[in-house]
N, C-alpha and C positions, 0 to 999 in steps of 0.2 A: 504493500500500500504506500509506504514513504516511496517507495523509487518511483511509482506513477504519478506522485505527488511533487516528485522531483520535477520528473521531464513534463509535467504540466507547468509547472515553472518556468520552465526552461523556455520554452515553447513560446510560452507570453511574454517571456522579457525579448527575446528575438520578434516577434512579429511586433512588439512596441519600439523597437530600435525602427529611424527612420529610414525608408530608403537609399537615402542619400548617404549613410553611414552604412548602410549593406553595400550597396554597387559601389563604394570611393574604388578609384584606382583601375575600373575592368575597362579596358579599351571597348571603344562602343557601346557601355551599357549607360544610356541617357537617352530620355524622351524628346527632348525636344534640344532646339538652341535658343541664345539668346544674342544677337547682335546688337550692340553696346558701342553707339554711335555719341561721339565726345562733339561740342561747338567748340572750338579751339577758340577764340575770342575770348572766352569767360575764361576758361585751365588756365588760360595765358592771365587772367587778372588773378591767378588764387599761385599760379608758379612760375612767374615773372623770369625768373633763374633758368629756367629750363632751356636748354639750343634752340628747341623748337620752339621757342617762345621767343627769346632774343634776336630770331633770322626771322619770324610772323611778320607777313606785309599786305597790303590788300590790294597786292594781287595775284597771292594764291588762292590756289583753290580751296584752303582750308579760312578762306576770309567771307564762303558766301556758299559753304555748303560743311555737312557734317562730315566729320571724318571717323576712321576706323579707330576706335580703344580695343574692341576683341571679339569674337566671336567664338562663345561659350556655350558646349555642352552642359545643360542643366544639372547639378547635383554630383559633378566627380574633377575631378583636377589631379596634376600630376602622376599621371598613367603610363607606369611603368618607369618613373623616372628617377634615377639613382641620387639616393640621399644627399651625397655631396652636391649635386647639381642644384636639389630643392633647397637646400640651404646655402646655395651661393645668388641666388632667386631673390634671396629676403635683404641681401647686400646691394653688388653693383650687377646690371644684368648686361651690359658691357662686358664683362668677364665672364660670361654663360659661353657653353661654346657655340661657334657660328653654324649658321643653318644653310643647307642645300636648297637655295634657292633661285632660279633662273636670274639674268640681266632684265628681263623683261618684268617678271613680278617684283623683283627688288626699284626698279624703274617708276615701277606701280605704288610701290609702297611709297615710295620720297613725297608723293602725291597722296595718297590718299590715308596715308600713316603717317603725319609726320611727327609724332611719337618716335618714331624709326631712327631721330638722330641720337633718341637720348636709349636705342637699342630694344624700344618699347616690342617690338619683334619676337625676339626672344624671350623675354617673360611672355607672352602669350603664348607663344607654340609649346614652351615646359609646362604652364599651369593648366591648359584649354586646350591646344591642339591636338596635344597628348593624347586627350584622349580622344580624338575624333573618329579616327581610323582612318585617317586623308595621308598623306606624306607631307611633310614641311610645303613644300612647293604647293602640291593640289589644294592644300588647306590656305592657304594664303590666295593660290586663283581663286577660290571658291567668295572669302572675303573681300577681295577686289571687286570681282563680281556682282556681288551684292549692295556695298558702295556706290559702285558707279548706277544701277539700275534705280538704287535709291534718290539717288542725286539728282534727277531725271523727272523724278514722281512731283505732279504740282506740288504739294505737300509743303516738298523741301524749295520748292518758289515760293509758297507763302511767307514761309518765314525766312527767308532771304531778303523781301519786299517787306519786313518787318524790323530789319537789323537796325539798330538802334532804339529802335521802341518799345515801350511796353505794350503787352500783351496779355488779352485773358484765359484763363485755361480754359474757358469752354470753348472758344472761338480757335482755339490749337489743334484742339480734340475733334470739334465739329471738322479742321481742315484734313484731318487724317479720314475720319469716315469718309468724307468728300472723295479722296488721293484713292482709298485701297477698299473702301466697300463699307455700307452703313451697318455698325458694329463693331467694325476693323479695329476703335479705339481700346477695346479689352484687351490690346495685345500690345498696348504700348504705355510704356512706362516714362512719367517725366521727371527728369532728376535738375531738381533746384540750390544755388546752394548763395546765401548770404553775403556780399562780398560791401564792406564798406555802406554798411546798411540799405542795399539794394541787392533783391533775391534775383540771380542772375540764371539763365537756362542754361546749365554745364553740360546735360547726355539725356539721350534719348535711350532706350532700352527694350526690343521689340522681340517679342519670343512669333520664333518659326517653327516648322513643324523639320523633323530629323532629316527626314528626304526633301534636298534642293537640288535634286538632280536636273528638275525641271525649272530653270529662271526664266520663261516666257513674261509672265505677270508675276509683279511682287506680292497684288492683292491671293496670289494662289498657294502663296508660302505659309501662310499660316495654320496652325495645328488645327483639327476640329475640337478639340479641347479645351474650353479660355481657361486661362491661367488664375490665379488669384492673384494680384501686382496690387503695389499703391503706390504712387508717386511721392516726392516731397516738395511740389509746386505750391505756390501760395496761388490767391486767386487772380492774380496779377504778377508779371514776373517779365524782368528785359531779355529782349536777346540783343545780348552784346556787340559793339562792332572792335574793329582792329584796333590796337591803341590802349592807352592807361589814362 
């Protein structure tokens, strides 16, 4: 009777352990993504110091469209990835070692990562890519990819035709269902953050569905599943332009 009592125990405390704590680490086992698109305007008002803050001008392309921070498999990170590497991660990721990546997606990246000077690259492919089941390279196309089709979508015209001003979150929201389908807004996430007492629009945050094999329409990436998300937008919030 104790030992049935046992593995009844047992049993419960495994199926109360969450997911996310069972699958860590198994290449390919996550539901969905999340591409975690940064307005470089604002990163640059909160890390002034940064390369890619210091070289920001307006007339890149990161002065009038979102750019790449990561695209994240839900729920696991560093998959497969040897201990020293994870803990040289948490240091300088300039010291990570360099990834096989074509002239052409490194090309891409200068553009649409420009994270990438300060090696922002590599911390994504050890913590994210990892576990994707892509190769350094195809996982980086697959994010370029996505970028650019984003950049594209009226969406990211509205708030382009919006830089410098404030904005309402429902009028942002409303411009997303407008861009990818009436709904669409349950799949994206707005991330606000404080700077010199104005709430500034730093990353956007859009969960897709695992299979992007198909990038015809962006409105068709998405999971049939909504996520549960909450933003930290107030009800008014700027998008940033170039400059301090």
């Amino acid at each position: 009777m104790n030992y049935l009592l046992k593995l009844t125990a047992i049993a419960t405390i495994l199926i109360s352990i969450p997911f996310s704590l069972q699958a860590k680490n198994q290449v390919g086992e996550f539901d969905h993504y999340i591409l975690a698109l940064s307005w470089q305007s604002a990163f640059c008002e909160i890390k002034r110091k940064k390369p890619e803050c210091r070289s920001q001008t307006d007339k890149h392309f990161s002065a009038y469209h979102f750019v790449l921070h990561g695209l994240w498999p839900d729920n696991v990170n560093y998959c497969q990835v040897p201990k020293r590497i994870i803990k040289q991660d948490q240091r300088q990721w300039c010291k990570l070692p360099a990834l096989e990546l074509s002239k052409s997606v490194r090309k891409q990246l200068n553009e649409f990562m420009p994270g990438s000077l300060s090696c922002l690259q590599r911390h994504e492919w050890y913590k994210h890519g990892s576990c994707s089941g892509l190769s350094e390279n195809d996982y980086f196309i697959l994010a370029n990819k996505l970028v650019k089709k984003f950049s594209d979508s009226s969406f990211s015209q509205y708030v382009a035709k919006h830089i410098g001003k404030t904005v309402k979150r429902k009028n942002l929201l409303k411009a997303f269902d407008k861009s990818f389908g009436k709904g669409s807004r349950a799949y994206l996430a707005l991330r606000c953050k404080k700077v010199r007492g104005t709430s500034l629009l730093t990353e956007i945050q859009i969960h897709l569905k695992k299979d992007l094999s198909n990038l015809n329409k962006f409105k068709h990436l998405f999971p049939k599943k909504k996520p549960k998300i909450h933003g930290t937008c107030p009800r008014r919030f700027k998008i940033d332009e170039v400059g301090f």
